[in-house]
Steps between C-alpha positions, in 0.01 A plus 500: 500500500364695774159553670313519847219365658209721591338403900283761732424522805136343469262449191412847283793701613593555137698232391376481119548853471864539663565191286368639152717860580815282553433397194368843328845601641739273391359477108575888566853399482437350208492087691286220378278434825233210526289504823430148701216416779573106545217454720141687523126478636203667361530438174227503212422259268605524123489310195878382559441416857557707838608843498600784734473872457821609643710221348285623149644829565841400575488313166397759251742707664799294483710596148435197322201246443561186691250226630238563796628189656847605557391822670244315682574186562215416808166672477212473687129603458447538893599849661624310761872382676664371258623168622102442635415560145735301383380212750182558392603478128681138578804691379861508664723809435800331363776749556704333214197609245546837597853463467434415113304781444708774632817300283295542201438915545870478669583386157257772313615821637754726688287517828256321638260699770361187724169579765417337788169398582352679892777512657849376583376210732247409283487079512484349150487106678600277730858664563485766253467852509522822263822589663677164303450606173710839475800260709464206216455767184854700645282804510549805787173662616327819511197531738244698445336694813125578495555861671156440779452440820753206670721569139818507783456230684375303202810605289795432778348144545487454122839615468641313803370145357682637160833528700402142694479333185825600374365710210621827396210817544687702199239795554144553618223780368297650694060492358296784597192283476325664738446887439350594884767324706609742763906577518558279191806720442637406865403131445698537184823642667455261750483198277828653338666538788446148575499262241875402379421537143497848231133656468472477125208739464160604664238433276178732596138390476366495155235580319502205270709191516794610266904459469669636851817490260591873575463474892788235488843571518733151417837642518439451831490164526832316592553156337829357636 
């Protein structure tokens, strides 16, 4: 089995929807994919508990039915840190829950597409941060760069912790998500010059949240 874990450079820089066209791309190929987001704030409240709108999506895109609770194991109704939520909840994110849940969709399908939650350093508790999960699931990374204003800086730091922790950056995709930034182009060359990873697509602003599937290239990515 093979997957990756999703992270960006800060919160909204397009991690659901690079996530959901890594998946749109590999069922191209004709793979079983399931979609995971182990922890979450700002969820609503449904009849079966806790929910949250990009984990929903990653589940009805995924190529077979499985539970909500594997997908998404830790969900909380504040938009809020996650770990203050989680404080706030009386919960602890036990990394060995997650752990389950990804084993079970591991188990499920060819690929499993994993997203972060903010970004990289991201604490989930005392001693805990984002940036343990894709190191104890055996997953490499692709990061996700919100293409706006402090995108290089923000991206080279992000990318340097990657490389600190001993993780592998397999790729990283550029996000137009902001249509009036001046130079974006340069910012983007830039960013490619610099980060020690394949650009895997730029995905421009759109009109509607759907499927970046066609703006990503995987062939590029290098997994030994």
């Amino acid at each position: 089995m093979t997957g990756l874990f999703v992270t960006g450079t800060d919160t909204d820089c397009g991690k659901t929807e690079v996530a959901l066209g890594l998946m749109a791309a590999w069922q191209a190929e004709g793979r079983t994919v399931l979609g995971m987001k182990p922890v979450a704030s700002g969820c609503h409240s449904t009849p079966g508990g806790l929910r949250n709108g990009d984990a929903e999506r990653l589940l009805a895109q995924g190529s077979r039915a499985v539970d909500y609770r594997f997908v998404n194991p830790y969900a909380f109704a504040p938009p809020i840190a996650p770990h203050v939520a989680a404080e706030q909840a009386a919960v602890e994110i036990d990394l060995e829950i997650i752990d389950a849940a990804f084993a079970e969709l591991a188990a499920a399908a060819e690929r499993v597409v994993v997203e972060g939650v903010g970004g990289w350093r991201v604490p989930l508790g005392a001693g805990r941060f984002l940036g343990d999960l894709p190191r104890r699931l055996d997953l490499p990374v692709v990061l996700v760069v919100g293409i706006r204003l402090g995108c290089i800086n923000q991206a080279l730091l992000t990318a340097e912790a990657i490389a600190a922790d001993g993780i592998r950056l397999v790729g990283w995709v550029a996000n137009r998500i902001d249509p009036e930034m001046a130079a974006a182009e340069e910012n983007i060359a830039t960013l490619d010059a610099l980060i020690p990873a394949p650009c895997l697509g730029v995905v421009p602003r759109l009109a509607s949240p759907v499927r970046c599937a066609g703006h990503l290239e995987l062939g590029a990515i290098a997994w030994h």
